[in-house]
DSSP file (Angstrom, degrees, kcal/mol; ACC not computed):
  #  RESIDUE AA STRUCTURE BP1 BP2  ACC     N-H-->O    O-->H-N    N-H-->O    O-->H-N    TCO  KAPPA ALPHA  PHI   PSI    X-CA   Y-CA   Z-CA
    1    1 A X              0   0    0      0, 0.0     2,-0.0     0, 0.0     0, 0.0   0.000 360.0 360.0 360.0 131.7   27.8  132.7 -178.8
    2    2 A X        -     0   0    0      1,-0.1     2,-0.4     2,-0.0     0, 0.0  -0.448 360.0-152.5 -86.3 165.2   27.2  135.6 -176.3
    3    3 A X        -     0   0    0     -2,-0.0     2,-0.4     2,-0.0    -1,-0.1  -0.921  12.0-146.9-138.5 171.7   30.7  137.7 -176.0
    4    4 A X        -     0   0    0     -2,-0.4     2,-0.3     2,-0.0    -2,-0.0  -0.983  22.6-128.8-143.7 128.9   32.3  140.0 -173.2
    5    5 A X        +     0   0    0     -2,-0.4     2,-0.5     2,-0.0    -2,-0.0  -0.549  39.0 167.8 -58.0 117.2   34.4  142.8 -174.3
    6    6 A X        -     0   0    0     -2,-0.3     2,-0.3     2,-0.0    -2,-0.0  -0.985  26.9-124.1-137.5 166.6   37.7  142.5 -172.4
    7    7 A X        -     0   0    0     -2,-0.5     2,-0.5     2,-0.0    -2,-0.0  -0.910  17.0-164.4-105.7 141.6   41.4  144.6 -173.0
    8    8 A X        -     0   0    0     -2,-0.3     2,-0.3     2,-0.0    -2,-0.0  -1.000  18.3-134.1-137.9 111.1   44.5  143.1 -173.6
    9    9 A X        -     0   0    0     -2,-0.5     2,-0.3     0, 0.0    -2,-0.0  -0.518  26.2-168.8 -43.0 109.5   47.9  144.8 -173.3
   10   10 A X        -     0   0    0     -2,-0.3     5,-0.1     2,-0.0    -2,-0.0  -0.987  28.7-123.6-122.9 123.8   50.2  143.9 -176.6
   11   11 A X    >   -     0   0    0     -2,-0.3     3,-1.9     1,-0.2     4,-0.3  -0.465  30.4-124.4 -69.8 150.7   53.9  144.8 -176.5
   12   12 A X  T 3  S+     0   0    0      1,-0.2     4,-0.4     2,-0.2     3,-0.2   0.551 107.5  69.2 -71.6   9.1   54.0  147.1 -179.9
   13   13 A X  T 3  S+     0   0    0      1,-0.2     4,-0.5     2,-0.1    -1,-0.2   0.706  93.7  58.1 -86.6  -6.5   56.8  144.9 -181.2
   14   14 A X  S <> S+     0   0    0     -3,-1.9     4,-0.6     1,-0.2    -1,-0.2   0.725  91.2  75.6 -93.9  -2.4   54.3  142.2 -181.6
   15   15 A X  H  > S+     0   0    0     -4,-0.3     4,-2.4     2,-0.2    -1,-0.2   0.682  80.8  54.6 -71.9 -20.8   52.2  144.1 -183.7
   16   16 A X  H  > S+     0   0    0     -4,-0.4     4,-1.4    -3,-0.2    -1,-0.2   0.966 112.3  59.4 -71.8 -55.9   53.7  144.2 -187.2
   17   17 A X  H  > S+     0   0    0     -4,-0.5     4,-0.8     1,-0.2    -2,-0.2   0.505 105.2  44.4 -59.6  -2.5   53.5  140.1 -186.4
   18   18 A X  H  X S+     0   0    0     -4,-0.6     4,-1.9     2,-0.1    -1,-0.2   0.720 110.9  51.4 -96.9 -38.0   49.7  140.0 -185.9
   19   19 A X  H  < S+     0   0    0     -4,-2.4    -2,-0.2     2,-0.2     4,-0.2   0.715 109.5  53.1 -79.5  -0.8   49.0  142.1 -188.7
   20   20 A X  H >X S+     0   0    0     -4,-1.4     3,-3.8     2,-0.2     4,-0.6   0.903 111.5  48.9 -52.9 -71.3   51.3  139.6 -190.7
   21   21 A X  H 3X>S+     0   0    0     -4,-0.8     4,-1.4     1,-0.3     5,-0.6   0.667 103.0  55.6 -75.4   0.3   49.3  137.0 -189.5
   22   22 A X  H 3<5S+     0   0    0     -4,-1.9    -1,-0.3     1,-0.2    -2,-0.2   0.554  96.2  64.6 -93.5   5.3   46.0  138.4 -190.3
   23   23 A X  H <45S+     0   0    0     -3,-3.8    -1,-0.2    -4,-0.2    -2,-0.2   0.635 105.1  56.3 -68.4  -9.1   47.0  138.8 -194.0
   24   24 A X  H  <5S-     0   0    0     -4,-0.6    -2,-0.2    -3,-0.5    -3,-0.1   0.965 132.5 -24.9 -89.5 -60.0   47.1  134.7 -193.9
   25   25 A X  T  <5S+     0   0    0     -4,-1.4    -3,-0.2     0, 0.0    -4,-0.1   0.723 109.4  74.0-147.2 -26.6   44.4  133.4 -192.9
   26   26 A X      < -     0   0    0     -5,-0.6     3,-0.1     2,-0.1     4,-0.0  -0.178  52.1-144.0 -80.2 172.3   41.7  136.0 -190.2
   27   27 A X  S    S+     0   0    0     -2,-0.0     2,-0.2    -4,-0.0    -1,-0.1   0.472  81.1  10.0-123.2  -2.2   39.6  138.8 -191.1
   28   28 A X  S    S-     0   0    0      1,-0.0     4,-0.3     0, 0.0    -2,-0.1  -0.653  76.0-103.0-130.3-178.8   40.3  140.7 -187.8
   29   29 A X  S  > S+     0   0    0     -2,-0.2     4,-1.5     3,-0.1     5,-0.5   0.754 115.8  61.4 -66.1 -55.1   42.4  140.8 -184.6
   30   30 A X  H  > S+     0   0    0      1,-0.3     4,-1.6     2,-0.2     5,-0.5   0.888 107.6  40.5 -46.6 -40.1   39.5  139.4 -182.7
   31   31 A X  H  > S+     0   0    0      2,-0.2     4,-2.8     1,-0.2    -1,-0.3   0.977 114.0  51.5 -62.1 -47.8   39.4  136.4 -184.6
   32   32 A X  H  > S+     0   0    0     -4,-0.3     4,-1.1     1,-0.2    -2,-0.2   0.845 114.3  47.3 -40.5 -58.0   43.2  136.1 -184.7
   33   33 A X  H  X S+     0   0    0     -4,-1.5     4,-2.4     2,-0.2     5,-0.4   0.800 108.8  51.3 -67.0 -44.6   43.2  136.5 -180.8
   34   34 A X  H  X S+     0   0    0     -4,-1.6     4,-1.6    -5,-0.5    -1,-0.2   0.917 110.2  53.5 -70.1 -39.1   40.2  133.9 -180.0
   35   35 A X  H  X S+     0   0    0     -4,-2.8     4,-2.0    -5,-0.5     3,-0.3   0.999 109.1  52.0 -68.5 -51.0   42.2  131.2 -182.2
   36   36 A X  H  X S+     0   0    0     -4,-1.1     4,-0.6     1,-0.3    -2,-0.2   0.591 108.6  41.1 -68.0  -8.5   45.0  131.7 -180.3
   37   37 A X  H  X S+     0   0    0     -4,-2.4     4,-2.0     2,-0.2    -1,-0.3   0.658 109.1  67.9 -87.5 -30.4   43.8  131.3 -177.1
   38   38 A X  H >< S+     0   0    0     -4,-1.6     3,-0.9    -5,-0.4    -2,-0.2   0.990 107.2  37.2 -26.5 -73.4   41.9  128.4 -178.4
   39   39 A X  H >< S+     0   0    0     -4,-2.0     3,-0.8     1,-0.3    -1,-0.2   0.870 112.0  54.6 -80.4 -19.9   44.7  126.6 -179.0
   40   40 A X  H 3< S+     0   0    0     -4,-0.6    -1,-0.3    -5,-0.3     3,-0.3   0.780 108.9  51.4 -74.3  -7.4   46.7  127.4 -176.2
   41   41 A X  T << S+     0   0    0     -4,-2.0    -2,-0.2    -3,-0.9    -1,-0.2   0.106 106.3  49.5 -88.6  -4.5   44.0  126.4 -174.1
   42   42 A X  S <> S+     0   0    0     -3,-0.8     4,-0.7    -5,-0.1    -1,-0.2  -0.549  77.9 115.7-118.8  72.8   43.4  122.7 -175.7
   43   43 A X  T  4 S+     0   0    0     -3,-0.3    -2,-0.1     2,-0.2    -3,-0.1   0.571  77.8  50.7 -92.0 -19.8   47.5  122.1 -175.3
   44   44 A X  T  4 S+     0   0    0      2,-0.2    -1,-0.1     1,-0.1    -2,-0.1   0.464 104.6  56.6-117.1   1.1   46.6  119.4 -172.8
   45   45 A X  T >> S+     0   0    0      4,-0.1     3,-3.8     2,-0.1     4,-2.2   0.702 108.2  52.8 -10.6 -65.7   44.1  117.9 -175.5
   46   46 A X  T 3< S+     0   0    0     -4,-0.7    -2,-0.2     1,-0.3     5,-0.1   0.472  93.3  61.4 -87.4  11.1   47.1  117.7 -177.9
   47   47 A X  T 34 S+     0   0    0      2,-0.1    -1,-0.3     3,-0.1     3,-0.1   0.699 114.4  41.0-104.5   3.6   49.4  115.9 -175.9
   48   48 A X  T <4 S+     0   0    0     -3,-3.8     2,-0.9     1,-0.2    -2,-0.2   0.712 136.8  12.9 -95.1 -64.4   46.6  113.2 -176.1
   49   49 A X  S  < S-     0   0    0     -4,-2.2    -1,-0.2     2,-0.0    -2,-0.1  -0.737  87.7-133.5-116.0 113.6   45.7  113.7 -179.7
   50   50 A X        -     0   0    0     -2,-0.9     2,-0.6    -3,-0.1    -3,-0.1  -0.131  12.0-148.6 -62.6 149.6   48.3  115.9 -181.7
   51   51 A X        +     0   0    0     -5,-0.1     2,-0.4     0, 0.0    -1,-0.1  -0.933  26.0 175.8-128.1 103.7   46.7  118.4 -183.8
   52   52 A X        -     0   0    0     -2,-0.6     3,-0.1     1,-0.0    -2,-0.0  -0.842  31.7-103.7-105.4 151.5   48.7  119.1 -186.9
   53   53 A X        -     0   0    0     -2,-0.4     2,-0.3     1,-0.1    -1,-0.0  -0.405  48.9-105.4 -50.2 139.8   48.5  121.1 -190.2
   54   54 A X        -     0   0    0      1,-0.1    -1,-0.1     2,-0.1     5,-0.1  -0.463  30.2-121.1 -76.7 156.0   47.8  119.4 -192.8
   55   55 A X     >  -     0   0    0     -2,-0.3     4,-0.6     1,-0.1     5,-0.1  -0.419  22.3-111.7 -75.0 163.9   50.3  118.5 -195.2
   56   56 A X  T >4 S+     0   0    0      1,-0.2     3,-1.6     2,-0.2     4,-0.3   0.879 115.0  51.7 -47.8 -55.9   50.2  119.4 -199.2
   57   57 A X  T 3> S+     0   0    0      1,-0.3     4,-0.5     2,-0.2    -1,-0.2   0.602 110.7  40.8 -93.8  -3.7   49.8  116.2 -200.1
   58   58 A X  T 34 S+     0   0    0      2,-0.1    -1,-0.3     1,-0.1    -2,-0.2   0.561 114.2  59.8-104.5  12.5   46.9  115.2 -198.0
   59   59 A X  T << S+     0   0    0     -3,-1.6    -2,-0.2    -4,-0.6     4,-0.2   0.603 105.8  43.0 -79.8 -11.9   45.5  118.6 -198.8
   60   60 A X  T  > S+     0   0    0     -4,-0.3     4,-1.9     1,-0.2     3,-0.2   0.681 113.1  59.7-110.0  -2.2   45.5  117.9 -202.4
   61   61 A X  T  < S+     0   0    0     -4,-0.5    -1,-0.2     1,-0.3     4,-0.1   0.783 108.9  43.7 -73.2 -18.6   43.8  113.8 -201.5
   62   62 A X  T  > S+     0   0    0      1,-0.2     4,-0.5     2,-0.2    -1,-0.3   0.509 107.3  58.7-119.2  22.4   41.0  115.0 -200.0
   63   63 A X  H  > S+     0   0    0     -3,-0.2     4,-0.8    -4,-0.2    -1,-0.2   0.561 114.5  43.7 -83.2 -41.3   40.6  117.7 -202.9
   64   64 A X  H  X S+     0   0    0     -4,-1.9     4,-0.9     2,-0.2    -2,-0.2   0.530 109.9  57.5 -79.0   8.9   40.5  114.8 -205.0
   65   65 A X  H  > S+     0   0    0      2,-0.2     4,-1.2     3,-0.1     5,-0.2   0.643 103.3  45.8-107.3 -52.7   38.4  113.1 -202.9
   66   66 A X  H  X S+     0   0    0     -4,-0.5     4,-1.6     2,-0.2    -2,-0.2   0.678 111.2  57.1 -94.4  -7.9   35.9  115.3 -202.7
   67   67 A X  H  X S+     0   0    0     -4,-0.8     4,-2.1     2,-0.2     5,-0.3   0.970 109.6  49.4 -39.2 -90.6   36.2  115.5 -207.0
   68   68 A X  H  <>S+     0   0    0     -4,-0.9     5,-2.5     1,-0.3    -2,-0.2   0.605 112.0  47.2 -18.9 -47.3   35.7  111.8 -206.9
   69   69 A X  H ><5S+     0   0    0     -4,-1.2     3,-3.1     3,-0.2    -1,-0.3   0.901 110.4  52.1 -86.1 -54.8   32.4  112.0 -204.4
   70   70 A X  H 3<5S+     0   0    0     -4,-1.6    -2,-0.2     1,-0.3    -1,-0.2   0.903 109.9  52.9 -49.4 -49.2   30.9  114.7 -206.4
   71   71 A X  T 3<5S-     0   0    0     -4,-2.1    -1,-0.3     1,-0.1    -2,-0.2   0.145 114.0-113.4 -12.9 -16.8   31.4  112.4 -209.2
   72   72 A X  T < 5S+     0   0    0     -3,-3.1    -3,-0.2    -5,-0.3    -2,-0.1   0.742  72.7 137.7  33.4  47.8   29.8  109.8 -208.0
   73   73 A X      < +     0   0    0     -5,-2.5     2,-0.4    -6,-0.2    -1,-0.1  -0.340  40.6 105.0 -95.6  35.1   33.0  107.8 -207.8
   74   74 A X        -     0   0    0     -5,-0.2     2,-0.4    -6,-0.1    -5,-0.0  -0.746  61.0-139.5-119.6 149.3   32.5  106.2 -204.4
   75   75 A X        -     0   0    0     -2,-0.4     2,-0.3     4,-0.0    -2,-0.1  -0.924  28.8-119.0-128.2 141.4   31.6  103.0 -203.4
   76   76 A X    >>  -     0   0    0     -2,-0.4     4,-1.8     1,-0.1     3,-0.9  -0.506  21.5-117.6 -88.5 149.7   29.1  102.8 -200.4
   77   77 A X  H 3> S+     0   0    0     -2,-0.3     4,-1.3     1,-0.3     5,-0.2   0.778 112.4  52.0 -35.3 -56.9   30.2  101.0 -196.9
   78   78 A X  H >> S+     0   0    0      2,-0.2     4,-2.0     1,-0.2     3,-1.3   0.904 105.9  50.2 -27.6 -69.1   27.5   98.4 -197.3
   79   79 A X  H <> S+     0   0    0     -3,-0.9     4,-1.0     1,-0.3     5,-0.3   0.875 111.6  47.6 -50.5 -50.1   28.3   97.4 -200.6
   80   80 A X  H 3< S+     0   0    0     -4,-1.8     4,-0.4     2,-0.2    -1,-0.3   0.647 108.6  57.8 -73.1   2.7   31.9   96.9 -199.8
   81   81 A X  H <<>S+     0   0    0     -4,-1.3     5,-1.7    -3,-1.3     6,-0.6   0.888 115.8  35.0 -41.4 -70.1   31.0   94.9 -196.7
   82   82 A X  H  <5S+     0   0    0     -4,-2.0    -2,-0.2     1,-0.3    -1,-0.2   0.486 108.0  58.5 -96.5  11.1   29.3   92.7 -198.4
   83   83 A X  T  <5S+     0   0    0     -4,-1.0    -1,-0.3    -5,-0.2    -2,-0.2   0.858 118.2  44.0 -85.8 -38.3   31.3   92.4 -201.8
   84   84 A X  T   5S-     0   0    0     -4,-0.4    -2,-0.2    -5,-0.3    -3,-0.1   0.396 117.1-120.2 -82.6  -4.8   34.2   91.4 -199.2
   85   85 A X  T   5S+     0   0    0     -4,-0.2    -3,-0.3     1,-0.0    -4,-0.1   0.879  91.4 114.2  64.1  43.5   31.7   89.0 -197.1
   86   86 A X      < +     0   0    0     -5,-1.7    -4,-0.2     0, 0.0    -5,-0.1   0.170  48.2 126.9-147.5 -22.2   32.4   91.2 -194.1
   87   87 A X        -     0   0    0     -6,-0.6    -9,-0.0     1,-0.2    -8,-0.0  -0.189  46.7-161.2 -53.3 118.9   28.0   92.0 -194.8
   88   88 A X              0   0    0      1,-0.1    -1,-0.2     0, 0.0     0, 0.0   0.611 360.0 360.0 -75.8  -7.2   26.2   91.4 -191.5
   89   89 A X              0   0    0      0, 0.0    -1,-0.1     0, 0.0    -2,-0.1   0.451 360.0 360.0 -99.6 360.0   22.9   91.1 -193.2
């Protein structure tokens, strides 16, 4: 992705709250800033499809989820198709 340097004015009272939020979850400002224009800029995307955090307990399903696949705990779409008669072939 090619980039263009641009400057951006910040009041300093927001600043103690971006460097909060880059202990969470960024490794920079730049990054911080580019997610947040991100999302303010699909806002009319998410009033068709809402874009939420996931919750704890469907963080910790698809952490078991992906246990379970490594595992070879899965059953593949075919097979249930046609264990259910649902099988087009």
């Amino acid at each position: 992705m090619n980039s263009k340097m641009i400057s951006v004015s910040i009041p300093k009272e927001m600043l103690p709250e971006i460097e909060k939020a880059l202990g969470h979850a960024y490794r920079n400002r730049s990054e911080l800033i580019r997610e947040a224009l991100r999302r303010y800029l699909s806002r009319d995307l998410e009033r068709v499809i809402p874009i939420d955090e996931a919750k704890p307990d469907e963080i910790d399903a698809i952490k078991r989820g992906r246990g379970e696949f490594a595992r070879g705990e899965y059953v593949r779409l075919e097979d249930l198709q046609r264990e259910l008669g649902l099988s087009t072939k």
